[in-house]
C-alpha positions as CSV (number, residue, x, y, z in Angstrom):
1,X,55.7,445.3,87.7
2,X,56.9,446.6,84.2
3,X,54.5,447.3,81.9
4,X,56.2,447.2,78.8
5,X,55.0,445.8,75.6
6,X,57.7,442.9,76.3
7,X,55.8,440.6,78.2
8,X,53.3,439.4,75.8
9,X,55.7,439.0,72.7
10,X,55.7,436.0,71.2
11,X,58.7,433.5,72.8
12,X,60.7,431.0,70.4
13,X,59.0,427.8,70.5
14,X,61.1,425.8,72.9
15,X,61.5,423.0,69.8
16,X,62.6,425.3,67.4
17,X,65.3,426.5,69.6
18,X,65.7,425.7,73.3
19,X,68.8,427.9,73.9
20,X,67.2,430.9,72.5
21,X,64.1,430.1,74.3
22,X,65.6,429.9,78.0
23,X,67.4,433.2,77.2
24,X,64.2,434.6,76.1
25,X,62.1,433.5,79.3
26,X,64.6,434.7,82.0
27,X,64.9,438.1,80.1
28,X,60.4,438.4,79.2
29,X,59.9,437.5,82.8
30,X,62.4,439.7,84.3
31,X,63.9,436.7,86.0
32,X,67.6,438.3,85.3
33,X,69.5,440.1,82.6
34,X,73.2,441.0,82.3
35,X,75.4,442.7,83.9
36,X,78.7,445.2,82.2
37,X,81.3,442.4,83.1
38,X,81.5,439.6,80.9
39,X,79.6,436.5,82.7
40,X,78.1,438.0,85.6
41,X,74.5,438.6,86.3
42,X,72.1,440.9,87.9
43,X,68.7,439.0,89.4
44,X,66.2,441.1,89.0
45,X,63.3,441.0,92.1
46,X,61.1,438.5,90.4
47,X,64.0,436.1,90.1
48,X,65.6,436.6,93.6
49,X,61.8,437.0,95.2
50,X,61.9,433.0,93.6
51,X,65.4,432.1,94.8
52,X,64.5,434.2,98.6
53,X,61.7,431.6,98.7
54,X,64.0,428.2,97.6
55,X,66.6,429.7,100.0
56,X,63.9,429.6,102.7
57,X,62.9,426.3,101.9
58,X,66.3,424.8,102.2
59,X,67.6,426.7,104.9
60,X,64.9,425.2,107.2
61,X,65.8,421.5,106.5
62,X,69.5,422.5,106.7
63,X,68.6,423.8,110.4
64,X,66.2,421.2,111.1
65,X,69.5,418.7,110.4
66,X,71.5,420.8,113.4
67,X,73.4,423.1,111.3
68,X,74.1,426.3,111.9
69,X,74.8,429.4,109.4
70,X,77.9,431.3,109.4
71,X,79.6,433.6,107.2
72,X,83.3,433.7,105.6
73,X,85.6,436.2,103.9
74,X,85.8,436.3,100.3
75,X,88.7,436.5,100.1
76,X,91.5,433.9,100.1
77,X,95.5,434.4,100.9
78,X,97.0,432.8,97.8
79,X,99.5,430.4,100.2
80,X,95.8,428.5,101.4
81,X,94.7,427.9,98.2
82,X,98.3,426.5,97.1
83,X,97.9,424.0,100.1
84,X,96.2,421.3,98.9
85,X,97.7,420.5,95.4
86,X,94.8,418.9,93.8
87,X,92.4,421.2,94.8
88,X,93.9,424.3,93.7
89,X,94.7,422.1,90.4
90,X,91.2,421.5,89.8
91,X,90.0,425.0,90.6
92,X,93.2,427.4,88.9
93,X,91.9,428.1,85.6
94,X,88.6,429.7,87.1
95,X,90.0,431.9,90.3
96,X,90.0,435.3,89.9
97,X,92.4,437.1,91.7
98,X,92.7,440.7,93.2
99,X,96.1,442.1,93.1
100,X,95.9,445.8,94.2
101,X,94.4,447.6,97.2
102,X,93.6,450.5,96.5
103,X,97.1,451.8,94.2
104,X,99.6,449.7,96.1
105,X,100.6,445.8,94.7
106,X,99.6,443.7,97.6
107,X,102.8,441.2,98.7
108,X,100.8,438.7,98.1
109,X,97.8,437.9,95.8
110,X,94.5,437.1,96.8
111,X,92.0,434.6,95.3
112,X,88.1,435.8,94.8
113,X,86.8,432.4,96.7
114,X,85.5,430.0,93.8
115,X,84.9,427.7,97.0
116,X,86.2,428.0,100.5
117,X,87.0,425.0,101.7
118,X,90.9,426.6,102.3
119,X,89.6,429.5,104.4
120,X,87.3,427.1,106.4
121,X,89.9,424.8,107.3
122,X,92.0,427.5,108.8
123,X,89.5,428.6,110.7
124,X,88.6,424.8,112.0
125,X,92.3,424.2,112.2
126,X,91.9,426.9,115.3
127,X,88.2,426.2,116.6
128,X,88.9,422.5,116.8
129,X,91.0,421.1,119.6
130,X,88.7,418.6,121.7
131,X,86.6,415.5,120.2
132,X,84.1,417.5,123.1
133,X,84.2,420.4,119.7
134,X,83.1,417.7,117.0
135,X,80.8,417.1,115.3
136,X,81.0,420.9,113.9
137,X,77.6,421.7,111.5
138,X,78.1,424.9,109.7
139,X,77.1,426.3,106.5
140,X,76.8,429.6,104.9
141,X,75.3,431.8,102.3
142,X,77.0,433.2,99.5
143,X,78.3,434.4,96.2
144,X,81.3,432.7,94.8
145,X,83.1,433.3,91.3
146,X,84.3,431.0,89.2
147,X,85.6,433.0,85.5
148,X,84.0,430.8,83.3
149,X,85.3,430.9,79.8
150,X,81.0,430.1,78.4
151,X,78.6,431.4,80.2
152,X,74.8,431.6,80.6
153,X,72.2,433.3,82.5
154,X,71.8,431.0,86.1
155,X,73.4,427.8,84.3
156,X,76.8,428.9,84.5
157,X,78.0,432.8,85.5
158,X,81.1,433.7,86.8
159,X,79.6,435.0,89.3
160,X,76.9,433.3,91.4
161,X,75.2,432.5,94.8
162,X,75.0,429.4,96.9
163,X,75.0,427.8,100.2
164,X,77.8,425.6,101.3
165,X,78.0,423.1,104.0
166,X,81.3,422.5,106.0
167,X,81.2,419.8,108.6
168,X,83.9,418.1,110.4
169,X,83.5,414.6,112.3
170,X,85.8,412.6,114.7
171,X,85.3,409.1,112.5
172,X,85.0,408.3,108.4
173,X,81.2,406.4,109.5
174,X,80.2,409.7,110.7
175,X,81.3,411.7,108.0
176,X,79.9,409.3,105.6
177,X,76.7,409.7,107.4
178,X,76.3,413.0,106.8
179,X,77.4,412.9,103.1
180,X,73.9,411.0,102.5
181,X,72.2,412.8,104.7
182,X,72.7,416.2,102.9
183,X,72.5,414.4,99.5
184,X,69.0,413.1,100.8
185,X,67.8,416.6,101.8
186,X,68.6,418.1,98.3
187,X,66.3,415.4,96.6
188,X,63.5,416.2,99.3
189,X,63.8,419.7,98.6
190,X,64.4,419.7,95.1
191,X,61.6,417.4,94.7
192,X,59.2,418.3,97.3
193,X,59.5,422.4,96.9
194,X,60.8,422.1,93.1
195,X,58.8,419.7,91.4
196,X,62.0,418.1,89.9
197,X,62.5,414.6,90.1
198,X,66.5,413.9,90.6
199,X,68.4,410.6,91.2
200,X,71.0,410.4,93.5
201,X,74.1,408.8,92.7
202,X,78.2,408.5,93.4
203,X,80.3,410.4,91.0
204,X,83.1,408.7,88.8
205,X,86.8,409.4,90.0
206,X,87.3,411.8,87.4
207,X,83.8,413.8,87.7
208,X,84.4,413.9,91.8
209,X,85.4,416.8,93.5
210,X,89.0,418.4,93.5
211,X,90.2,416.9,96.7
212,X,87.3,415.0,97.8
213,X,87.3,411.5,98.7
214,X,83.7,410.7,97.6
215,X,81.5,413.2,95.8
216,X,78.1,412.5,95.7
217,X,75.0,414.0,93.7
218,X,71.8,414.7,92.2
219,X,71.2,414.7,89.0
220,X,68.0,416.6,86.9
221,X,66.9,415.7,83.7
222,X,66.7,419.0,81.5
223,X,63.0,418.9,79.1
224,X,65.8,419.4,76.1
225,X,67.1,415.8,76.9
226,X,70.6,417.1,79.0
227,X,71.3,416.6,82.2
228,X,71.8,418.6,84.5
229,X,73.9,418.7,88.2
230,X,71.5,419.8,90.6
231,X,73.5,419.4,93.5
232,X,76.3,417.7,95.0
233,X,78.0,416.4,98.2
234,X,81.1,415.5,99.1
235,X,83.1,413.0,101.7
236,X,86.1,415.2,102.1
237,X,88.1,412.3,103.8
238,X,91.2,413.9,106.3
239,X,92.7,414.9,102.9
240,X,91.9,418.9,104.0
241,X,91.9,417.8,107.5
242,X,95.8,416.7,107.1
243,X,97.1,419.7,104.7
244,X,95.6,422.1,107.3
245,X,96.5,420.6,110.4
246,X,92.8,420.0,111.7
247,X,93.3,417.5,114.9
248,X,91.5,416.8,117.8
249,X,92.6,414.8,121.0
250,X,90.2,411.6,121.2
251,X,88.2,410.1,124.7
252,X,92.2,407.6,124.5
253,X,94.0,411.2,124.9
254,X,95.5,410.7,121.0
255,X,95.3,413.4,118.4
256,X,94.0,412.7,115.5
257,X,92.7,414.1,112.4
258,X,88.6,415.1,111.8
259,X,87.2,413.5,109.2
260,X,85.2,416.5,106.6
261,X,82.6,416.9,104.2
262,X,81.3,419.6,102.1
263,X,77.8,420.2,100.4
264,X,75.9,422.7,98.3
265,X,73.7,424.0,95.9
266,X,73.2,427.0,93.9
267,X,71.4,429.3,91.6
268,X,72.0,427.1,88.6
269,X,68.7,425.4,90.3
270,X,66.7,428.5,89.0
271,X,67.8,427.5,85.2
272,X,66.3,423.8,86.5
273,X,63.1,425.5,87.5
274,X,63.0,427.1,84.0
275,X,64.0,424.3,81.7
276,X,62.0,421.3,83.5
277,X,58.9,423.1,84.2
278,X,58.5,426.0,81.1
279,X,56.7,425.6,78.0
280,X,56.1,428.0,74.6
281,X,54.5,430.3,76.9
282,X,57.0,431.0,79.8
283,X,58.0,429.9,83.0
284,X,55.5,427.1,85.2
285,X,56.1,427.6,88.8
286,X,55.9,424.9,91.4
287,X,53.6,426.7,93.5
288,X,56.1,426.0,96.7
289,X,58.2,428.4,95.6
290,X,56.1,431.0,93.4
291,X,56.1,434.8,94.3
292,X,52.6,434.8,93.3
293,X,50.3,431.5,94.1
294,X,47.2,433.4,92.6
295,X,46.5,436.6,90.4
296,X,43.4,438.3,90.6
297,X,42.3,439.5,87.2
298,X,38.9,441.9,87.4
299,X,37.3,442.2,84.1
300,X,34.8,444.8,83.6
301,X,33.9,446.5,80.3
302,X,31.7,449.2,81.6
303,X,32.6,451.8,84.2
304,X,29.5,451.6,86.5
305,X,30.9,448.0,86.9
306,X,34.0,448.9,87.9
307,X,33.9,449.8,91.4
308,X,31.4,446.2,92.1
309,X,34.1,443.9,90.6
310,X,37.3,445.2,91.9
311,X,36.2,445.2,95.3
312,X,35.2,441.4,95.2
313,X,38.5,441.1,93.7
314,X,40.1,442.7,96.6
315,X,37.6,441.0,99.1
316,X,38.9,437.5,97.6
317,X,42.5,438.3,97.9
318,X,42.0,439.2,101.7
319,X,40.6,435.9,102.1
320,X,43.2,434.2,100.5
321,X,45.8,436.1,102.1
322,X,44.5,435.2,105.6
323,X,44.9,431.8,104.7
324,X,48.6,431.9,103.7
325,X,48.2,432.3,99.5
326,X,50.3,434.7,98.0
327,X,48.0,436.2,95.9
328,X,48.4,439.7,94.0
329,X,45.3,441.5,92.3
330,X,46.5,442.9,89.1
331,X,43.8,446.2,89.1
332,X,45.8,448.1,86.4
333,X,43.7,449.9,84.1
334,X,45.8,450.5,81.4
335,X,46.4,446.9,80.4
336,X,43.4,444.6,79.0
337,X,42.1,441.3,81.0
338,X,43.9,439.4,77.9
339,X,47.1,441.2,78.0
340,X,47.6,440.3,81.4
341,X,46.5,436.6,80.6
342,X,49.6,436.6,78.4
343,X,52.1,438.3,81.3
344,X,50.9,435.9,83.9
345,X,51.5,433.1,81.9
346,X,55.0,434.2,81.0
347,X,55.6,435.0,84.3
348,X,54.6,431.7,85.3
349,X,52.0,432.2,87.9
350,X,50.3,428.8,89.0
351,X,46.6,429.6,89.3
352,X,44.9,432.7,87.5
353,X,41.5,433.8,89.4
354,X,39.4,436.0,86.9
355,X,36.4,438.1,88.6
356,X,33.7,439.9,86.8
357,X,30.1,440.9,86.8
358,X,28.3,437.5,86.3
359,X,30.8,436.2,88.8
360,X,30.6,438.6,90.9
361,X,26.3,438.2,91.0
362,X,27.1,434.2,91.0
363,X,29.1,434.7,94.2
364,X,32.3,432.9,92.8
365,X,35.5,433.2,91.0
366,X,36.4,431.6,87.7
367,X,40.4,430.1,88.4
368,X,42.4,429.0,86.0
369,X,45.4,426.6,85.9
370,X,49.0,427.6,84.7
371,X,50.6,424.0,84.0
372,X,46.8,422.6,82.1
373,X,45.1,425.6,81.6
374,X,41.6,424.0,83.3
375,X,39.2,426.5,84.3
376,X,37.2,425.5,87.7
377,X,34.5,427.8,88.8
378,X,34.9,428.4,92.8
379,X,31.9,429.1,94.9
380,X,33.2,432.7,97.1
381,X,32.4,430.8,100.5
382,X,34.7,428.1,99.5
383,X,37.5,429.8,98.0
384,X,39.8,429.9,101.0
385,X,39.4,426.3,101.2
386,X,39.4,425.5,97.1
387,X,42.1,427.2,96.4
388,X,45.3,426.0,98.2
389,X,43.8,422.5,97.2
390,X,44.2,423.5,93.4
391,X,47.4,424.9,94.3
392,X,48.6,421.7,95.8
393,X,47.1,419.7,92.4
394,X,49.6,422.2,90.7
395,X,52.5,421.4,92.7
396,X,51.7,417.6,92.1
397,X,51.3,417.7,88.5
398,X,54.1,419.6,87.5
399,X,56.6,416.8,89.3
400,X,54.5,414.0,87.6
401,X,55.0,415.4,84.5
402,X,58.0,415.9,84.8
403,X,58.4,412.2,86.0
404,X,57.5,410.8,83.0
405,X,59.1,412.3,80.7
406,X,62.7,411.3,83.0
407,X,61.2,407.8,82.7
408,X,60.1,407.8,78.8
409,X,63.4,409.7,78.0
410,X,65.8,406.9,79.9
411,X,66.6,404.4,78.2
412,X,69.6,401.4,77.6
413,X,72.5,400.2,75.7
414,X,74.6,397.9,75.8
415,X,77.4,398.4,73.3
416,X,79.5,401.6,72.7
417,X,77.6,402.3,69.1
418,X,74.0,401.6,70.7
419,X,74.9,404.2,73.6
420,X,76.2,406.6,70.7
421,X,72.4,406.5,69.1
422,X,70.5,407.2,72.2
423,X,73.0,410.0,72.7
424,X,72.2,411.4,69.3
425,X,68.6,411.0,68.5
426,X,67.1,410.4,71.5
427,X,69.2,412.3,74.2
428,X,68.0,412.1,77.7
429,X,69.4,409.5,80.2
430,X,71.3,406.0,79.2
431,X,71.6,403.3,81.9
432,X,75.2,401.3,80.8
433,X,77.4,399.0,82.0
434,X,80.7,400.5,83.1
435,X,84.0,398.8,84.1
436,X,85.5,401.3,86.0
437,X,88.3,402.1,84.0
438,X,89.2,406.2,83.2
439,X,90.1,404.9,79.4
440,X,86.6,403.4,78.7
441,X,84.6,406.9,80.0
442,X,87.1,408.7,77.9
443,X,85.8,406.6,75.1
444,X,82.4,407.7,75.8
445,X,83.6,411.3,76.3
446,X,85.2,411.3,72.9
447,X,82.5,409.4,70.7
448,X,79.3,410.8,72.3
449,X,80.1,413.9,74.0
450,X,78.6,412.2,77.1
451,X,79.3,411.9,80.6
452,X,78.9,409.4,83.6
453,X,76.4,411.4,85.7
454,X,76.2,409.1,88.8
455,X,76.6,405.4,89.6
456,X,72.5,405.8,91.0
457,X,72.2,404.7,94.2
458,X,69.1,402.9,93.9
459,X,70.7,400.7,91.1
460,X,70.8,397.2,92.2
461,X,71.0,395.1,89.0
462,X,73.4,392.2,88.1
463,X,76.9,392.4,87.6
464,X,77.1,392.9,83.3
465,X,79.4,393.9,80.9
466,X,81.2,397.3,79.8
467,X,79.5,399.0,77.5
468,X,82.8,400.0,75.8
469,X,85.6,397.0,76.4
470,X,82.8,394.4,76.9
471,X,84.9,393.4,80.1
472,X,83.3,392.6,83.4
473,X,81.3,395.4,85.1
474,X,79.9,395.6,88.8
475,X,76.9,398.2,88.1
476,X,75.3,400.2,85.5
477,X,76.1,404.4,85.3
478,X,73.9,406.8,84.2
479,X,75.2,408.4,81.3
480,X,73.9,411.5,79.2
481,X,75.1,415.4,77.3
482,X,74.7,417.9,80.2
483,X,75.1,421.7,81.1
């Protein structure tokens, strides 16, 4: 760890200026800083020790589903990308393109993958032959670039990494299937390891994927009042399927086309971590996915004291350790017990165990919270037990809290100038009536600076009216500003 005088400035207060505090957070914490070309990012090992652990997480429920991890080039012939007309549409302004190898002009240009859906299908368009191939499960890790003309740190780089599933299926049913069922592991895993409540939801026609049939997602409320996309899944249809020539021969001895979807997530998820969870004094991590569950602080003012306290402090991370907590004992002389109150805090470490003298005689350890600061004294023969309880109370909290402030920051309108208030002074999430029609969420677009999020899932009211023409509507949207 650093120890530069950096850690325990004072950050922006979050209300004064939330940009400039998230900036200042991923920078004091060493979560990432930037790199020489415009846009792109390094992730410093605090940061990616945070994403190794989300990656984890997530790549067992993406096995645990029966998919397996694969890897594909970065690279992307220009005449694949050109195939499918709207995708290439929707993805042109942001591909990046390598021209040369080496001194020589290559004959043909090659696109930096922004997604790879185009070199996927080729591949499939080979592997598949026999329904006896389908259903095919595969996903990969990766970095992808996008050159995006704003950028910031996690939320949007022009470079970043990711997983994305590819899947291909012999019927729509199936296909659809597995559209929910990786939209339903994202909110598990964004909820259960993250601590972020999402809702899941259909995207409007215009917000869906280039080229997709059906795009669903998740969608995270930011603690500034934006949304954010958290993750998203898509119901390719046999749009890919038909441009790339991906058929199989059924059980009748009839080709036909697969039926594809595509799915991922990616490091914007560590910007949700930081803007759901942090407060004036740094990050809060969910415990799930923290580097560090516990710090070990000795305090000792005297030298004969010393050598007493830092071996309990040592003696109680072994314990710890043998019972799965992560758990670092910060033993640094040249820092005081206060300063390193301060770094930890920053740093967002979820439980703080502070060991001195009159602890060390009491036979316990004084621990205190990161997310409500309560201090619990913890008798030493119970501390392997105690403390992955507290741990768990953490991990609990930080989604309630983060609960109820979605729930007290959603609210409803039902005409076009009510929606435009909400938007303004309250931000956060507005449930409205929605015809359908592109003109009316251009409206919204254009007046509020808002956009349809989802049509939620779990929204089962009464047919009402549009929020902007006052004609008939089927279901209420979710609208709100976003990143």
């Amino acid at each position: 760890m650093s120890g530069t005088d950096k850690f325990v400035e004072d950050l922006t207060d979050k209300s004064d200026d939330f940009s400039r505090w998230y900036g200042e957070v991923i920078q004091k914490a060493q979560l990432a800083d930037y790199a020489p070309v415009r846009g792109c990012m390094v992730i410093r090992p605090y940061g990616f020790a945070i994403w190794e652990l989300m990656q984890a997480a997530l790549d067992k429920r993406i096995k645990d589903t029966g998919h397996q991890n694969a890897y594909f080039p970065l690279l992307i012939p220009e005449n694949f990308l050109a195939k499918e007309a709207e995708h290439v549409e929707g993805f042109a302004p942001q591909v990046a393109w390598v021209t040369h190898g080496g001194n020589e002009k290559l004959e043909e240009r090659l696109a930096i993958r922004p997604t790879s859906e185009a070199i996927i299908c080729h591949m499939y368009s080979k592997w598949i032959d026999s329904h006896r191939d389908l259903p095919v499960l595969i996903n990969q890790w990766a970095n992808v670039m996008r050159w995006e003309k704003v950028t910031r740190l996690f939320l949007r780089t022009a470079e970043f990494l990711w997983q994305e599933g590819h899947t291909a299926h012999a019927t729509e049913a199936e296909s659809e299937e597995e559209t929910l069922k990786m939209l339903e592991v994202y909110r598990d895993f964004i909820e259960t390891e993250m601590a972020i409540p999402v809702i899941k939801g259909r995207k409007s026609e215009q917000e869906k994927f280039a080229g997709a049939l059906r795009t669903y997602s998740v969608e995270a409320l930011m603690s500034d009042g934006k949304g954010l996309q958290a993750g998203t899944s898509h119901n390719l249809g046999q749009h890919f399927a038909k441009v790339f020539d991906i058929t199989f021969q059924d059980v009748d001895g009839e080709r036909r086309h697969v039926w594809q979807t595509s799915w991922g997530v990616s490091t914007r998820l560590m910007g949700a971590l930081i803007m759901v969870h942090g407060d004036d004094s740094g990050l809060k991590i969910p415990p799930r996915i923290a580097p560090i569950q516990a710090v070990v602080i000795p305090i000792y003012r005297k030298e004969t004291e010393r050598a007493e306290v830092l071996e309990a402090s040592h003696q109680a991370a072994s314990l710890l350790k043998a019972g799965g907590v992560r758990v670092y004992v910060d033993d640094r002389d040249q820092y005081t017990p206060g300063w390193k109150y301060n770094e930890y805090e920053l740093r967002g470490v979820p439980l703080r165990l502070e060991v001195g003298p009159r602890d060390v005689a009491a036979r316990q350890v004084m621990s205190v919270r990161r997310d409500n600061r309560a201090k619990e004294a913890i008798a030493w023969d119970f501390l392997a037990e105690r403390v992955p309880m507290v741990l768990e109370e953490v991990q609990k909290a930080l989604f309630q809290k983060a609960l109820e402030f979605r729930e007290s920051s959603t609210r409803s309108a039902a005409t076009l100038d009510e929606l435009d208030v909400v938007v303004s002074e309250h931000r956060g999430f507005v449930r409205a009536y929605w015809c359908g029609r592109n003109s009316c969420e251009d409206q919204v677009k254009a007046r509020c600076a808002a956009t349809i999020r989802c049509l939620p899932l779990d929204d089962h009211s009464e047919p009402g009216k549009c929020v902007v023409c006052g004609a008939d509507a089927p279901h209420r949207v979710l609208f709100a500003k976003s990143y």
